[in-house]
C-alpha positions, 0 to 999 in steps of 0.5 A: 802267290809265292813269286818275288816282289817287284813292287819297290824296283824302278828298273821296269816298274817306271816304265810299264806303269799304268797311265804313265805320263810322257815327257813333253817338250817343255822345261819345269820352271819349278826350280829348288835344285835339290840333292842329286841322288845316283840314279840321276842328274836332275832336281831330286826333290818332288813337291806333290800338293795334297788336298788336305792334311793327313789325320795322322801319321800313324796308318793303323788309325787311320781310313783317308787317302792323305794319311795313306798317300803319306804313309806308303812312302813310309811305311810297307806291309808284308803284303804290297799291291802288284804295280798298276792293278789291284792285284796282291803281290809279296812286299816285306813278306817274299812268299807265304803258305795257307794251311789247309784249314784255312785259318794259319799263314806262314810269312817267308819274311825279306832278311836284311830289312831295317825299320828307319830306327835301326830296328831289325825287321823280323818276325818278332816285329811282324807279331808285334804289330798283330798285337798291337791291334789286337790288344787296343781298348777304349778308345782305340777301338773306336771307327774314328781310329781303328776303322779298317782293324774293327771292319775287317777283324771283327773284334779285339782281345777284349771280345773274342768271341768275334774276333778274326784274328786269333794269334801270331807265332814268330817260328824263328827270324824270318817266318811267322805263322799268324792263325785266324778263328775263321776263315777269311777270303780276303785276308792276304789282299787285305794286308795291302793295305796301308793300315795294316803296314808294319811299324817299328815295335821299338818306336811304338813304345818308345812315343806311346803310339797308342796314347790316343785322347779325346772323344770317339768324335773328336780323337787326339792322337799320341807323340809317335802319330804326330813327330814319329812314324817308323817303317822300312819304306824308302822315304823318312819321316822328317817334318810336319808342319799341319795346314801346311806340308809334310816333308820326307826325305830318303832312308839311305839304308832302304832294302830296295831301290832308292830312285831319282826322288830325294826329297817328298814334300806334300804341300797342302792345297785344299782349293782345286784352282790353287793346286792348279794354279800352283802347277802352271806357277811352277811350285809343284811337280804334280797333284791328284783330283784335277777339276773335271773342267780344268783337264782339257786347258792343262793337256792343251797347254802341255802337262801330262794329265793322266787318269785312273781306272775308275775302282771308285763308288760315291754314295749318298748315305743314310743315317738310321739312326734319324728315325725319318730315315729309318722308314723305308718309304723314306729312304726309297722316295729319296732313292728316286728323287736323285737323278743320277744321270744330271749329276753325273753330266753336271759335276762329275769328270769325264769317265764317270760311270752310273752307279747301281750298287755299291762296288764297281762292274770290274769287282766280283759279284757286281749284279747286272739284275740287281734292283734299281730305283729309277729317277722318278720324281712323282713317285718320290713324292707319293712314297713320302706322302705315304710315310705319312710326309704329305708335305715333304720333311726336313733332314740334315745333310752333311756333306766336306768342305774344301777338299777332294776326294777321287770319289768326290772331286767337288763335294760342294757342286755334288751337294747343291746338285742333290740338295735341288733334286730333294727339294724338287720332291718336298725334302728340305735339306738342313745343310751341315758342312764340316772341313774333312779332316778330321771334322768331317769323318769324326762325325760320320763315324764317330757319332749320330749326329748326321743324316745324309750325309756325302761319302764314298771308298775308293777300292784298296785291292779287288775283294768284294768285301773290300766295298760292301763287307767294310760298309755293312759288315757290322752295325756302324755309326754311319749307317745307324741300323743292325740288320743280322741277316745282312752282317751273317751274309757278308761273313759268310761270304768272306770265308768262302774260298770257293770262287763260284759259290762265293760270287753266288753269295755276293750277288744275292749280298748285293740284291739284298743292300738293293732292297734294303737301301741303306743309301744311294750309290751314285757313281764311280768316278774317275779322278785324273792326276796332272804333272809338270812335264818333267814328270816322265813317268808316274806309277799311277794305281787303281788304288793309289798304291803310288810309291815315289822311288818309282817316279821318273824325273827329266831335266 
């Protein structure tokens, strides 16, 4: 734990990354001959093509990979992600201790730091944030904004009494004590996490960084979310033109190494055939979320395609607040009226592996015993009668439209798929496609008006609560339902800090979301990435912690 952080480095990092792409011999014909930076004598500037627009700029209120793709170029935490694994690994914070209670952390804070305004970095910054999300109210507290805070926290200044966090002292310039009221296993992991990076205390004020507007689902965000986000990540914040492209430049009084890329741009390419069309044009260096069948003709005709580990579950949720969903015959004759195996052979990439619960097999307290509904189509039909559906019922299912996600590489394909296997069994599906960002996530975290509905997670560190303790750690708007006994269980086994009795618990946690089959866990996918051949190496994460200092570039 209290080792140097080597997150940031290009020397080595580059070069042992996991899946990192080799050079082919094969010219970009991207052009742009940006700004040269020292490091290299190549075109500096990296055009990556983003499937959507970030919700934002300001992580702390956010929960999509766009926002956080962004916002690791930006911004760090105190606690950063151990190159090509899961693992934590020290960042802005170089070491910290744990008290024997469990409950307070000392951050040793990296001295010589600047947020991008000139900030000083230190453990009055470092405090300033803990408060700050400690002290939101209204709708800042709300899943479509603070949902990682909310999930993980517990609660905020205004509800103590299940509030995790409980204070942060600045000792002196370069260290903090933060203190919990409970223990918390997966606090330190947890911190990975890019709604969790530290943000210029200075800029926060000075653009009303918590001035959020709106509806709980349909939230307007301040002027810092929008034209002003602050870190100490070795790229700068410089435009954003929505539907369009965000681009970053970078921050010449970075702590670490800067590396060969000068210029981000994120374009904007929500159709999977136009990102790919972009690439062979030459007008992008690179994207993420490569259709399953576009993989094999790019590898053949010389770009670098790569692929990630697969830390990914995609489920098909249940809304319990829809009272035909809140009977369990109902939700079982769902469970085996999907044929798991068909929508994986038929839609999903290659890699994809079955789902039986709601984490991968790699993650602690994955249960090899646990109950499974197997694909049985007369017996759906039995249980549905019995719920008294004799002949068959209708029920929304919202599902994202023209994006990509790592879980859900083709959400259209994945709902037509479902939806025929439900008809098949007398389910009448109402189909409600939103566009993703922000539709789509507004209204399955923000609001009931959703039944199933097509969601997933790709895993942020490896922590078991990480997956089910931010699904069903507490009563949500996408799930509908309050089950005590499941929230207790989970809270339970995140402050265990013995490894064994904390397995235990997981794998009777997930024995019992088996049995109460809030939704149907489907797969774990494995989204692959694809680059111009001048990409030489890409530090590609199970995670998405991907940083471009760390990208190496060739002529």
């Amino acid at each position: 734990m209290l080792h140097t952080s080597k997150r940031r480095l290009l020397a080595g990092a580059a070069a042992v990354a996991i899946g990192a792409v080799v050079l082919t011999a094969c010219a970009s014909e991207r052009g742009g001959g940006g700004e040269t930076g020292e490091a290299s004598d190549v075109d500096s500037t990296f055009v990556f093509a983003a499937s959507n627009d970030p919700s934002g700029l300001d992580p702390a209120f956010a929960s999509d990979g766009e926002t956080f793709r962004v916002a690791r170029q930006i911004f760090e935490g105190l606690v950063g992600v151990e190159p090509g694994t899961a693992d934590p690994a020290p960042l802005l914070a170089e070491s910290w201790e744990q008290s024997e209670d469990g409950l307070s952390y000392t951050f040793t804070l990296k001295e010589g730091v600047t947020f991008h305004d000139g900030t000083d970095f230190n453990a009055e910054a470092v405090c300033a944030n803990f408060e700050r999300w400690y002290n939101w109210t209204g709708l800042a507290q709300s899943e479509s904004l603070s949902y990682y805070y909310g999930s993980l926290f517990k609660g905020f200044a205004d509800s103590p009494e299940t509030a995790v966090y409980e204070s942060c002292t600045a000792d002196d310039e370069t260290h903090a004590t933060v203190t919990l009221t409970q223990p918390f296993a997966g606090f330190i992991a947890a911190l990975s996490l890019p709604a969790f990076s530290m943000q210029s205390p200075t800029a926060l004020t000075e653009y009303d960084a918590d001035g959020v507007g709106g509806t709980e689902e349909s939230p307007t965000l301040s002027e810092y979310a929008n034209a002003h986000p602050t870190g100490t990540g070795p790229f700068v914040f410089d435009e954003w033109a929505p539907g369009e492209q965000v681009t970053l430049t970078a921050y010449p009084d970075y702590w670490g190494e800067q590396g060969q890329v000068q210029e981000i741009i994120f374009r904007t390419i929500s159709d999977t055939t136009a990102r790919r069309q972009a690439l062979e044009s030459g007008s992008i260096d690179g994207y993420d979320l490569v259709a399953p069948a576009d993989t094999a003709a790019l590898e053949e005709a010389g770009y670098n395609v790569m692929q990630r580990d697969p830390f990914t579950i995609l489920y098909l949720g249940m809304n319990q607040a829809v009272p035909e969903l809140a009977n369990p015959l109902v939700r079982e004759a769902i469970h085996h009226a999907i044929d798991k195996e068909a929508l994986v052979t038929q839609v999903l990439p290659e890699g994809t592996e079955v789902a039986t619960q709601f984490i991968p097999p790699v993650v602690t307290g994955w249960n090899e015993d646990v109950t499974t509904y197997d694909y049985d189509p007369e017996r759906a039909k039995e249980l549905l009668a019995e719920a008294g559906y004799p002949d068959g019922l209708t029920l929304m299912f919202n599902y994202p439209t023209n994006v990509s996600r790592p879980y859900m590489p083709n959400p259209e394909q994945i709902f037509t798929n479902l939806a025929s296997q439900l008809e098949a069994v007398g389910i009448t599906v109402t189909p409600a496609g939103n566009e993703w960002n922000p539709a789509y996530l507004d209204r399955i975290q923000g609001g009931a008006d959703h039944g199933l509905h097509l969601l997933g997670w790709t895993g942020d560190y490896n922590d078991t609560d990480n997956f089910v303790g931010v699904f069903f750690g507490q009563a949500s708007n996408e799930w509908g339902f309050d089950n005590p006994e499941l929230f207790d269980a989970l809270t339970e086994a995140r402050g265990t800090a013995d490894i064994e009795e904390q397995t235990a618990q997981y794998l009777a946690i997930n024995e019992m979301i088996a049995e109460f089959n809030p939704g149907v866990p489907l797969a774990h996918p494995a989204p692959s990435l694809a680059f111009d051949p001048r990409v030489e190496s890409y530090p590609a994460s199970p995670v998405n912690d991907e940083v471009f200092n760390q990208i190496v570039l060739t002529e």
